[in-house]
C-alpha positions as CSV (number, residue, x, y, z in Angstrom):
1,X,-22.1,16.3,-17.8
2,X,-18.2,16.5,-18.6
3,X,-15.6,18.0,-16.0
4,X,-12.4,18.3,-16.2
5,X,-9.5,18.1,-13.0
6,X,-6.2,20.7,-13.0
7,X,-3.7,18.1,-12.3
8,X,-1.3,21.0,-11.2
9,X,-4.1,21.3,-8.1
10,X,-3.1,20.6,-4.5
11,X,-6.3,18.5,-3.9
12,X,-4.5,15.8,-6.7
13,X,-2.6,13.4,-4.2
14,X,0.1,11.8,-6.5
15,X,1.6,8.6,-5.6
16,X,4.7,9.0,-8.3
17,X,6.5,11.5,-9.9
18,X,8.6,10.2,-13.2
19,X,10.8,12.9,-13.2
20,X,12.1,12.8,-9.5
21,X,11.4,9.3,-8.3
22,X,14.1,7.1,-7.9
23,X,12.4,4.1,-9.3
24,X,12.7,5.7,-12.9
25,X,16.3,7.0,-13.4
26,X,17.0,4.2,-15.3
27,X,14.3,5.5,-18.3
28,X,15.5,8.0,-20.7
29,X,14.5,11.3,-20.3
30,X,14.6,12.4,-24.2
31,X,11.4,13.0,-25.7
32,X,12.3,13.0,-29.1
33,X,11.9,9.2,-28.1
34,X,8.3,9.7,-28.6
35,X,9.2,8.9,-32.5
36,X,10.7,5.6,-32.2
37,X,8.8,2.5,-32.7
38,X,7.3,0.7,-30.6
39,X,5.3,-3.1,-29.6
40,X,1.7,-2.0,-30.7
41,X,-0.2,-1.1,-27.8
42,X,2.8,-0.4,-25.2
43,X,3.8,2.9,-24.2
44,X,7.3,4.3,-24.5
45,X,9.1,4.7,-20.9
46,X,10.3,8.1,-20.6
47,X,11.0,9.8,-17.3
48,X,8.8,12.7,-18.1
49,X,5.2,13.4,-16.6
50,X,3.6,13.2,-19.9
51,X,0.4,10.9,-18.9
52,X,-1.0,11.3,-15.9
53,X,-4.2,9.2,-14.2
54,X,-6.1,11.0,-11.6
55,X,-9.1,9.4,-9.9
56,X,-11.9,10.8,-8.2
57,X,-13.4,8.9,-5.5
58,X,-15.1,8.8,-2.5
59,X,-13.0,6.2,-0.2
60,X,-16.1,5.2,1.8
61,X,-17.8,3.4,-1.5
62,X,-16.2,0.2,-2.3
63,X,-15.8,0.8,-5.6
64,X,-13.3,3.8,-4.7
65,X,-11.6,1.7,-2.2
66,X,-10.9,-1.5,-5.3
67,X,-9.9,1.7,-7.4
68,X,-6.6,2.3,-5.1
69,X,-5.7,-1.4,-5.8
70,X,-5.8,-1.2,-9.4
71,X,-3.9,1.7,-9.5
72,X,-1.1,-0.1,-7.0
73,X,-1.2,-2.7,-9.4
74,X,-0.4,-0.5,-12.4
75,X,2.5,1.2,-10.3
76,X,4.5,-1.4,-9.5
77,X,4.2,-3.4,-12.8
78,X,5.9,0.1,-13.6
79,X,3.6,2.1,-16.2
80,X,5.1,5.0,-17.4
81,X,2.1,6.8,-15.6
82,X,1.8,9.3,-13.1
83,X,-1.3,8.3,-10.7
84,X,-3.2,10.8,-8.6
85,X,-6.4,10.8,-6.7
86,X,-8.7,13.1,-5.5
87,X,-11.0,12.0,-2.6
88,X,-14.1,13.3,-0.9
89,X,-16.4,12.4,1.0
90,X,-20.0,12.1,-0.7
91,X,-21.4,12.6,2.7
92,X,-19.9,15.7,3.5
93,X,-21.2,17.4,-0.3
94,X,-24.5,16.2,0.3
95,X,-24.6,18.3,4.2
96,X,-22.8,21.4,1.6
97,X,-25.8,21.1,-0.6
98,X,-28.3,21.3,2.2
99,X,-26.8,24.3,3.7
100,X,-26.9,25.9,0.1
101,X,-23.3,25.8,-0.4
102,X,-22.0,26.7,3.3
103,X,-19.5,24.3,4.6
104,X,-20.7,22.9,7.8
105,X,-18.9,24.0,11.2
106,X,-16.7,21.1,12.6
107,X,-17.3,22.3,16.1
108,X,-21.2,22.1,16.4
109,X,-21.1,20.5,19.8
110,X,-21.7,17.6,18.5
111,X,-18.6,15.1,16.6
112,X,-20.0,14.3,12.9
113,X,-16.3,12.6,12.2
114,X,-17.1,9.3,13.4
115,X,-20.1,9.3,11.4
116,X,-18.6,10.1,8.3
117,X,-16.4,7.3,7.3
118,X,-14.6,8.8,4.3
119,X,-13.7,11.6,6.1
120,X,-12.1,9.6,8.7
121,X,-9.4,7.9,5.9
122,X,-9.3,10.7,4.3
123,X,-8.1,12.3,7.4
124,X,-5.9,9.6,8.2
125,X,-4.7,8.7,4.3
126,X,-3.0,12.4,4.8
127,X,-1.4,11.9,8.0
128,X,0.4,8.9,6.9
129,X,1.1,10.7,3.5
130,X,2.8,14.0,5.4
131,X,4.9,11.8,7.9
132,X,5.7,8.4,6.0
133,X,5.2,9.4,2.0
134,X,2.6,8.3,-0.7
135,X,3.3,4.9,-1.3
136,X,3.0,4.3,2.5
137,X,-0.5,6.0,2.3
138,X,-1.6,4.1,-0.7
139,X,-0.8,1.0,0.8
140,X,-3.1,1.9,3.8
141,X,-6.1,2.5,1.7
142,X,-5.1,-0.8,0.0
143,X,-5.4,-2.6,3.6
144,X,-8.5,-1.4,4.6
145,X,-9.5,-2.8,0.8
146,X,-8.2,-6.2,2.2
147,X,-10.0,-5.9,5.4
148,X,-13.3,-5.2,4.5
149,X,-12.9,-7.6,1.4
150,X,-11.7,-10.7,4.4
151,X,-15.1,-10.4,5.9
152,X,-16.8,-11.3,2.5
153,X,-19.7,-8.6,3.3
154,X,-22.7,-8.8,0.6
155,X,-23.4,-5.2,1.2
156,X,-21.2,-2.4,0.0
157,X,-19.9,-1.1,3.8
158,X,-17.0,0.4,5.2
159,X,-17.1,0.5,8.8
160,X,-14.4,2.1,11.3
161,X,-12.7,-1.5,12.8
162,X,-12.1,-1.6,8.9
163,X,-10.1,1.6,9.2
164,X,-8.3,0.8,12.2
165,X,-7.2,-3.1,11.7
166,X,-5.3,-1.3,8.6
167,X,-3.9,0.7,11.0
168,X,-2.2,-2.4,13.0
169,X,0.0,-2.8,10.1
170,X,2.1,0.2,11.0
């Protein structure tokens, strides 16, 4: 019931990079560093892409959408991690799986985007990834997070206004 994720894959959406990032040309890029001691329980800060976190989530579940805060939260307390995600939409393998493995045409007549929220941010987590870079991206998911957590729902939905009052903060 195991899987394993390439991490060299172009589905892996990577927020850092600890070898080319600004942020960490301070560290030292030596890895015989590895060696020296260190505080129990603390990892050693070395600008190499030695640990790497990759997530796999659907952004429509609220679980996946708390996930993308977390991993914020680990970035800029500055963890000597690289963070990645993967994201699909669980809505979108279930319509594969009916159709025996076929991907379902886009251009049906009818639009199925609107109904398929994770799609949608996925869509639009890309965009802003391509035009304005990762962090910017990451910190959209994180609003929509915020929105939908502001309306204090008891049920676990994501619903488009969510996806578009993040949008405002552009």
């Amino acid at each position: 019931s195991s899987f394993r994720v390439d991490f060299r894959s172009t589905h892996v959406r990577y927020l850092n990079n600890l070898e080319e990032d600004d942020l960490y040309k301070r560290w030292r890029s030596n890895l015989n560093d590895l060696l020296m001691p260190v505080y129990p329980g603390q990892m050693r800060y070395i600008r190499k892409n030695l640990f790497h976190a990759v997530y796999v989530f659907d952004l429509a579940s609220v679980c996946g959408l708390e996930s993308v805060d977390t991993i914020l939260s680990m970035y800029e307390n500055n963890f000597p991690i690289r963070f990645g995600v993967i994201l699909y939409s669980a809505k979108l393998i279930k319509k594969i799986e009916q159709q025996a493995g076929e991907l379902p045409l886009s251009s049906a007549g009818k639009d199925d985007s609107m109904e398929d929220i994770s799609s949608l941010i996925t869509r639009f987590f890309l965009y802003i990834e391509e035009n304005h870079g990762p962090r910017l991206a990451f910190q959209l998911l994180s609003n929509v997070n915020k929105l939908r957590s502001e309306e204090d729902l008891t049920e676990e939905t994501l619903e488009v206004h969510h996806v578009e009052g993040a949008s405002v903060f552009w």
